[in-house]
C-alpha positions in Angstrom: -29.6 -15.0 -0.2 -28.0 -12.3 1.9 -30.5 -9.6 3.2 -29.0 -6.3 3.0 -29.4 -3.3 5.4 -31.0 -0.5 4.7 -29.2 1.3 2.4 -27.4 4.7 3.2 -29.9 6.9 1.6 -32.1 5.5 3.9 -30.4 5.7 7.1 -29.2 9.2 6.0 -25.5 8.2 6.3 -23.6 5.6 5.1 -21.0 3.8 7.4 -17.6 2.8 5.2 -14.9 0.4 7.6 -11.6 0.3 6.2 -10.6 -3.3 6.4 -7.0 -2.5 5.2 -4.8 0.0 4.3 -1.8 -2.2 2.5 -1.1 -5.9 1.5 0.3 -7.3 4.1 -1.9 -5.4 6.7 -3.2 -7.1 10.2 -6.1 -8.7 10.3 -7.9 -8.6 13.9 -9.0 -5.0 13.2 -10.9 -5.7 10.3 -12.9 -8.3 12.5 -13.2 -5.9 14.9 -15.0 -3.5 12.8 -17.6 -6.1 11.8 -18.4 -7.7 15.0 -19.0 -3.8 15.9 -22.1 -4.4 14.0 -22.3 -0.8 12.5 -21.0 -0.7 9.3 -22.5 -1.5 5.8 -19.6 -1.6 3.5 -16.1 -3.4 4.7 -13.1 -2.5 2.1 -9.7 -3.8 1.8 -7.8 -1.4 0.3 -4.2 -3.5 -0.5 -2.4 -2.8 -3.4 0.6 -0.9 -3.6 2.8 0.7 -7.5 4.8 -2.5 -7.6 1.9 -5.0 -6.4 0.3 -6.1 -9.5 3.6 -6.5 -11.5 4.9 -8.8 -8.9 1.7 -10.6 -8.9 1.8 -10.6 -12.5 5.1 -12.9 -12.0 3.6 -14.9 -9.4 0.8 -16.0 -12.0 2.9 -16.8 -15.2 4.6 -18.8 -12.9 1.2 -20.9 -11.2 -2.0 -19.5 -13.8 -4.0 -19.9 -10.6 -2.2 -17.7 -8.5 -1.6 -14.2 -8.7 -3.9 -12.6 -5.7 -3.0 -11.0 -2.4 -1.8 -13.9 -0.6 -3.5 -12.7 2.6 -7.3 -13.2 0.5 -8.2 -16.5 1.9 -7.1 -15.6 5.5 -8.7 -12.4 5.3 -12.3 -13.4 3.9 -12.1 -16.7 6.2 -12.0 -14.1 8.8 -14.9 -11.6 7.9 -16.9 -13.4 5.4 -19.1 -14.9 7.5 -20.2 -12.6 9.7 -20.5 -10.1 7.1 -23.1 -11.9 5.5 -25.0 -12.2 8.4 -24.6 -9.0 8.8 -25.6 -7.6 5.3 -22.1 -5.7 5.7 -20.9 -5.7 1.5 -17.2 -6.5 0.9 -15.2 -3.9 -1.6 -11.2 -5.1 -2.4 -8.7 -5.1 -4.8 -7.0 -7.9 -3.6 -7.5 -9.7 -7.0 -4.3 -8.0 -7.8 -3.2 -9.8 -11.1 -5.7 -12.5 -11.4 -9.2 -11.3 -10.0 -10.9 -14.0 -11.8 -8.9 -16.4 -10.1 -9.7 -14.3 -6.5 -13.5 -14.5 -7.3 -13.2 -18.3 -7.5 -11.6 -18.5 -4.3 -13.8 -16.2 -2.5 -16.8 -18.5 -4.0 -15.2 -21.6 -2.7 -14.8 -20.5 0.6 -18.7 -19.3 0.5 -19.5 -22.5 -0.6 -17.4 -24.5 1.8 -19.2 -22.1 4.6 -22.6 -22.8 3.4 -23.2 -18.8 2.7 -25.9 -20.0 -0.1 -26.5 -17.5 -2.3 -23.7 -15.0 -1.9 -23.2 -12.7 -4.7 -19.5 -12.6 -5.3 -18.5 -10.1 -8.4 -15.5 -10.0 -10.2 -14.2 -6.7 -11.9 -11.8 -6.9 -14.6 -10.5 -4.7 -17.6 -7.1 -3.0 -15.7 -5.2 -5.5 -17.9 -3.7 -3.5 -20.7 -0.7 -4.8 -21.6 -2.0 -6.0 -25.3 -2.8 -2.0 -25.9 0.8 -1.4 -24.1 2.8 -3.3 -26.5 0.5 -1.9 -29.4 1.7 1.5 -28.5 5.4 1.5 -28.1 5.4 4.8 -28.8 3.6 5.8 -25.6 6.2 8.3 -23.7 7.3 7.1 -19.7 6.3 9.8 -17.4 9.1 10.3 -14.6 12.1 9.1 -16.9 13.3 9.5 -20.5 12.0 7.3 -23.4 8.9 5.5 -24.3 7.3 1.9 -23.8 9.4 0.7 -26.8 12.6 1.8 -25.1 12.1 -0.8 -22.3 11.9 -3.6 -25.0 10.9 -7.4 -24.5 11.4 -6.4 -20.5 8.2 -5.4 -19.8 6.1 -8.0 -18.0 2.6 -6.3 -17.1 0.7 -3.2 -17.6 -2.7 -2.3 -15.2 -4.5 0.8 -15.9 -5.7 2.7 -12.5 -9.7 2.1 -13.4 -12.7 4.6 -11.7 -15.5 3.3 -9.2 -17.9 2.4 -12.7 -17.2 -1.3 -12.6 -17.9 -2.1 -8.9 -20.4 0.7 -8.9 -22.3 -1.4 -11.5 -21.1 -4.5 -9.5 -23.0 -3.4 -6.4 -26.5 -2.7 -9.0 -26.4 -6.3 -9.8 -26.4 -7.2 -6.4 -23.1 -7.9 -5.8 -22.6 -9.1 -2.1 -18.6 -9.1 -2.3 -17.0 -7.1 -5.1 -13.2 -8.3 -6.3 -11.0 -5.9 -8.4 -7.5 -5.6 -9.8 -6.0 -2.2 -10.3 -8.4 0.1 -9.3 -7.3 3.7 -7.9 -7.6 3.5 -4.4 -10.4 6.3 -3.6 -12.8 4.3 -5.9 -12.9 1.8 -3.7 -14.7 4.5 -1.0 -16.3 6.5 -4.0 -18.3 3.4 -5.9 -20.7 2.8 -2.5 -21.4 6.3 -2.1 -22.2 6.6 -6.0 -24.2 3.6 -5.8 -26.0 3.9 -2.3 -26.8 7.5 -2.5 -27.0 7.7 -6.8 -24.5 10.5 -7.3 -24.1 11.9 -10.6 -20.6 10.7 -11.5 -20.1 14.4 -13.1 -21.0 16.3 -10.4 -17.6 16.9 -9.7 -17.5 18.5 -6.0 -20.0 15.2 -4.7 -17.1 13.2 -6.7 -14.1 14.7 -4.8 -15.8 14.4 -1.8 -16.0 10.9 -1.8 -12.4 11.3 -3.1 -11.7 12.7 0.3 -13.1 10.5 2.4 -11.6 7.4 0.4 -8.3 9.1 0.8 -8.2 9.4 4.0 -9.5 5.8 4.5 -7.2 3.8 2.2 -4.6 3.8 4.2 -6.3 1.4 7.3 -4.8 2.7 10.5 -2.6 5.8 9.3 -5.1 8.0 10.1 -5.9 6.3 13.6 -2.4 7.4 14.7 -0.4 4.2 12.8 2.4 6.2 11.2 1.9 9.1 13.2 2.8 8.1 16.5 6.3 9.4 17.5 7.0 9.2 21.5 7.3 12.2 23.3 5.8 14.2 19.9 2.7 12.9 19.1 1.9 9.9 21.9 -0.4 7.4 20.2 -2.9 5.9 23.4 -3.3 2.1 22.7 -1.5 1.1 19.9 -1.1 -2.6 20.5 -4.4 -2.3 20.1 -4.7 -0.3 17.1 -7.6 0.1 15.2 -9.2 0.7 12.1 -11.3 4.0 10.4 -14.5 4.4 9.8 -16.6 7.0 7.3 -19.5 7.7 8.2 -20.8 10.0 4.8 -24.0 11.9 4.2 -25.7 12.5 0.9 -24.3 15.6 0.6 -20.5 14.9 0.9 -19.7 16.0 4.2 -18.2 13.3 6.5 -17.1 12.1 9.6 -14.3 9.8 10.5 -14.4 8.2 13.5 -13.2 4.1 15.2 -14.8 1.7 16.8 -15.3 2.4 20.4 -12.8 0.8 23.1 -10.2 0.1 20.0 -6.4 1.9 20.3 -5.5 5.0 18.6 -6.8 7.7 18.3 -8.5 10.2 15.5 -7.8 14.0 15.7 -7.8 16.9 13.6 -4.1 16.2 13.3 -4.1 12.3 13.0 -6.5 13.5 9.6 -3.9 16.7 8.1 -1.2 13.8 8.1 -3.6 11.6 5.8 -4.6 13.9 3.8 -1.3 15.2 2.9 -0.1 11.6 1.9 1.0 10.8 -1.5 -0.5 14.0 -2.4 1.9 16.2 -4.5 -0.4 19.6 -5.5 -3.4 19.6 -2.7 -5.5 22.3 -5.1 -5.3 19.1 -7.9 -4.5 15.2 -6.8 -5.8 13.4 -10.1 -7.8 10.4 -10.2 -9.3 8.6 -12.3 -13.3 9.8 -10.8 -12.1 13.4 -10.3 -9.5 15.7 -9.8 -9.5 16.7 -6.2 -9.4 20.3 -4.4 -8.0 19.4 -0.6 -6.7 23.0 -0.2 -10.0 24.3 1.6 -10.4 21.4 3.3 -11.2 21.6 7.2 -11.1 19.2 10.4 -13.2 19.6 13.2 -13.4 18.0 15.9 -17.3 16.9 16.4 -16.9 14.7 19.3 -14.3 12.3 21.1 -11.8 10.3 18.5 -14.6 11.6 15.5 -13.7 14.7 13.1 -15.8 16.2 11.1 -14.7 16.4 7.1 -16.0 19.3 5.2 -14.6 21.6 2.2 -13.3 19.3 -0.5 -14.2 20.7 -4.0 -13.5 19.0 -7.8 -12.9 19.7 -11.7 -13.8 17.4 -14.5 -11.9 13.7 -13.8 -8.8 13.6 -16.3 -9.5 12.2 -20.0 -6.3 9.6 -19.7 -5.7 7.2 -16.9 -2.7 6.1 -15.4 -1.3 3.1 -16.1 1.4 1.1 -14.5 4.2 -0.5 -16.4 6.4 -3.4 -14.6 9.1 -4.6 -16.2 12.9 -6.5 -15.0 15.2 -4.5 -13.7 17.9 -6.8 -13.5 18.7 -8.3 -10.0 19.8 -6.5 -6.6 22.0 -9.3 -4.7 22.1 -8.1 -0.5 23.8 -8.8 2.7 23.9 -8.3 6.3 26.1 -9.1 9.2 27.0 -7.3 12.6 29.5 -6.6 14.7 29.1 -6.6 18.5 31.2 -5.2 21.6 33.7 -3.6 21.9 35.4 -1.2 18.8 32.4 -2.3 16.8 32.2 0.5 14.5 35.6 0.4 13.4 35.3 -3.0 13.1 32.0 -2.5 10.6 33.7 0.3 9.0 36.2 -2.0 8.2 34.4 -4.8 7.1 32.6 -1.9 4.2 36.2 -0.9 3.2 36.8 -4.6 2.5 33.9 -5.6 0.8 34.1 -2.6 -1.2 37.0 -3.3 -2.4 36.3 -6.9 -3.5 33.1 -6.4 -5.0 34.5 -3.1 -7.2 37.5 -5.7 -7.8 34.8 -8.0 -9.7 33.1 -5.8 -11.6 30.2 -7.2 -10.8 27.3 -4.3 -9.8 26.0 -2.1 -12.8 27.0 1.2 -10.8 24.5 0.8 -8.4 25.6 -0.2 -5.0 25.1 1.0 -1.3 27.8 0.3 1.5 26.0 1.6 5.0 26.2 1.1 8.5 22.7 0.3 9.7 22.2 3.0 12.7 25.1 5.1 11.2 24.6 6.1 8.4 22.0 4.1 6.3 19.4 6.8 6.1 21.7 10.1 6.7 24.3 9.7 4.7 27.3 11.5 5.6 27.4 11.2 8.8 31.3 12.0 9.7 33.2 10.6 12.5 32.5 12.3 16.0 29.1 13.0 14.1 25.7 11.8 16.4 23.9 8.9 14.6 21.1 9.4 16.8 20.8 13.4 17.4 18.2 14.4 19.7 16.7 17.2 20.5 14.1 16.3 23.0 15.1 16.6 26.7 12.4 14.4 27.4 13.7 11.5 25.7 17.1 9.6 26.5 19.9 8.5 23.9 18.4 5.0 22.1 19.7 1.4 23.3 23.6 1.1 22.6 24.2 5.0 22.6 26.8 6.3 24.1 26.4 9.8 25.2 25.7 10.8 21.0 29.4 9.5 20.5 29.1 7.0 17.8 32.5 5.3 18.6 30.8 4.5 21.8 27.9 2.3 19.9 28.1 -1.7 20.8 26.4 -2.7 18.4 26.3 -1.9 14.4 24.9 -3.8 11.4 26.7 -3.7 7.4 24.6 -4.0 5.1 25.8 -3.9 1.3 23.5 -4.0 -1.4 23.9 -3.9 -5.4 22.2 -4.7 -8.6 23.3 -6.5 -10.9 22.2 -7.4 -14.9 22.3 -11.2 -13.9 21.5 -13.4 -11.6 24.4 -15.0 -11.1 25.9 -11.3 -10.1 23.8 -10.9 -7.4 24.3 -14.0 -5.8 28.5 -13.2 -5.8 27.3 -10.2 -3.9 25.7 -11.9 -1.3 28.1 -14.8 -1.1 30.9 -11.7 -0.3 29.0 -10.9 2.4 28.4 -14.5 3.6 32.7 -14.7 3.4 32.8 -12.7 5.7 32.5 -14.8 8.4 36.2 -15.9 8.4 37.2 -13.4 5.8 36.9 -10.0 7.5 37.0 -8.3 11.3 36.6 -10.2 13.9 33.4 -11.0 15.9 31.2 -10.8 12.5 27.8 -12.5 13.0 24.5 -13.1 12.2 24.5 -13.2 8.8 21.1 -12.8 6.6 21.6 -12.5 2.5 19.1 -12.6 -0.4 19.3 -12.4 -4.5 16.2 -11.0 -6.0 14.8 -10.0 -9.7 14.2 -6.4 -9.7 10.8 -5.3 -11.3 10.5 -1.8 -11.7 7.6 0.4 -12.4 7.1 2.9 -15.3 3.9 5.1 -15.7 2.1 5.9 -19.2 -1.3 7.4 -20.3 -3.9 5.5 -22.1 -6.6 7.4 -23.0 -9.6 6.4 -20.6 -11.6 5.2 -24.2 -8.9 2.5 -24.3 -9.7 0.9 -21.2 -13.4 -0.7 -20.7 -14.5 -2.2 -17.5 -16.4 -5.8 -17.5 -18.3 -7.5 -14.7 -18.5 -10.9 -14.2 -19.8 -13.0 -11.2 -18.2 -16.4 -9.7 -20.8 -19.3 -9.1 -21.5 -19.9 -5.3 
């Protein structure tokens, strides 16, 4: 069996390392942040709106599949040494099939002789049965209701609080596993469970909120996503690195790194994170609180380590969210570029033309995009004589390929056109008008990438929180 550390109420802080911030995040600091020896909880944090939905795909299609692909690579990684350790293991990278997750993880424990590992498996964010059952259930950022999206829909997770893993972690749980579960509970169920918060004191709630807010997204608030040269100069990023919480009984916090690892944390690093996803800082709903961030304050307490204080919280919101996927038809892409000499007018060109074939077919549903990667693909509108690349810091020289701001002058350009279609078949004439242009368009075309994929869309509902009950299970070592 693995012997824990003391606990946090024991040490008087808990240490929280974030082992990722998104699915497909790098690995090597999450090792890092073990090895360091000085954390008790490690939590992967890697599920994004359209995650489960896809997953949900993945496992109609293979019944034992359906997880963050990156699970067996990651846990091979840290697994281990966390049990040795005593470090406990947080993640939702069960995604659409948790149970299936929790087998895995077992497996590997097995195959790695860590006897007696406790690995739990939290499900009940599938609510697709009480989906259907309601098709009367209004969408939230579009018109009509679950009915209106008709035999399309394919899955339907409800964001779940910190009760299941929190009652995961009583039972001993050395490694908790989870589905949809909103992304602060991850950081709020160990502080619940270590320092025995009352779940309705809401101000200790929204606290935790805080500090899992700032944490779920891995290296953001370590300067990944913030850098910008010549702005706001990141030291070390090759070597970036992930967060750490270090929270007291009380609520306040620190967030600090692992000594010697790139990036940095400031006061500054921290406003970005906070500020992320967040629409109304005075109320960002979960589904533990709803969270106060306006009086929140940074202060630097020592070198890369800011102190967190000020959060406040009202009563957590009687309906969760839930996430709807459903198909959205297909978009069909491609890419090619144009090189040398007159290559803009020769891409411009190359847009007119496919333009013109693919309105000729009929074959998008209205949706389509024509751009000039470095052009015009983010600013649209971009006129001729316009700067693709306007700068405004003395400091920092005109990007590769540049001429002067003159976008005539740019040797090198990329089309892209994109469109979606209701079929398959659509999508894949899109692309292969792209392909055609090999021989078919401008001359000097090259390098050409396409791709035909389903669309699955997300809509959000509320289920009222009584509709949704959390179960805990545990996979045989």
């Amino acid at each position: 069996m693995v012997t824990l550390q003391a606990s946090g109420s024991e040490r008087g802080a808990l240490r929280i390392g974030s082992g990722a911030g998104f699915a497909d995040d790098r690995i090597e600091p999450a090792v890092q942040l073990v090895e360091s020896g000085d954390i008790q909880y490690l939590v992967f944090e890697c599920l994004a709106e359209r995650s489960v939905a896809l997953a949900e795909l993945e496992r109609r299609h293979d019944p034992a599949r359906g997880y963050n692909p990156w699970l067996p690579d990651r846990m091979a990684a840290v697994l281990p040494e966390c049990a040795r350790r005593g470090i406990r293991v947080i993640t939702n990278m069960g995604a659409a099939n948790p149970q299936a997750a929790g087998a895995l993880v077992a497996g590997l424990a097995r195959a790695t002789e860590l006897h007696g590992l406790s690995v739990a498996v939290v499900t009940g964010d599938d609510v697709l049965d009480r989906i259907l059952e309601r098709p009367d259930l209004p969408l939230l950022e579009r018109e009509g209701t679950v009915g209106s999206l008709g035999d399309r829909v394919v899955s339907a997770h409800a964001y779940l609080g910190c009760e299941g893993i929190t009652h995961a972690l009583s039972q001993g749980a050395d490694v908790v596993i989870t589905g949809r579960v909103a992304d602060p509970s991850l950081y709020i169920a160990p502080l619940v469970h270590e320092f025995g918060w009352d779940t309705s004191d809401w101000n200790l709630i929204a606290k935790g909120a805080c500090a899992g807010h700032l944490m779920e997204c891995g290296a953001q608030v370590m300067g990944g996503y913030f850098a910008d040269p010549g702005y706001k100069d990141v030291p070390g990023l090759a070597d970036l690195g992930f967060p750490i919480a270090e929270v007291h009984a009380d609520g306040t916090f620190r967030i600090s790194k692992v000594p010697g690892s790139g990036g940095l944390v400031t006061p500054a690093t921290c406003t970005e994170q906070l500020l992320y996803e967040v629409h109304d800082p005075s109320a960002y709903p979960s589904a533990d609180v709803v969270a106060d961030f306006s009086e929140v304050r940074f202060d630097e307490s020592g070198h890369d380590t800011v102190l967190v204080r000020g959060a406040r919280g009202r009563r957590r919101p009687d309906d969760l969210k839930v996430s709807v996927g459903y198909r959205d038809g297909f978009t069909g892409e491609g890419q090619i570029s144009y090189a040398g000499p007159n290559a803009l007018p020769r891409a411009r060109l190359a847009l007119d033309v496919l333009r013109a074939r693919i309105e000729k077919q009929g074959i998008t549903s209205g949706e389509a995009r024509y751009e000039l990667i470095g052009v015009d693909s983010v600013s649209r509108g971009l006129g001729p004589g316009a700067d693709p690349n306007p700068n405004t810091n003395p400091d920092v020289g005109p990007g590769p390929g540049l001429g002067a701001g003159d976008p005539d002058r740019l040797n090198e350009v990329r089309v892209r056109v994109a469109g979606r279609t209701d079929s398959e078949d659509g999508a894949r004439r899109i692309a292969h008008e792209v392909s055609a242009m090999w021989l078919n368009g401008p001359a000097g075309g090259g390098g050409v990438v396409t791709s035909v994929t389903e669309r699955i869309a997300i809509a959000s509902v509320f289920l009222p929180r009584s509709d949704v009950t959390p179960s805990v299970t545990f996979a045989e070592v």
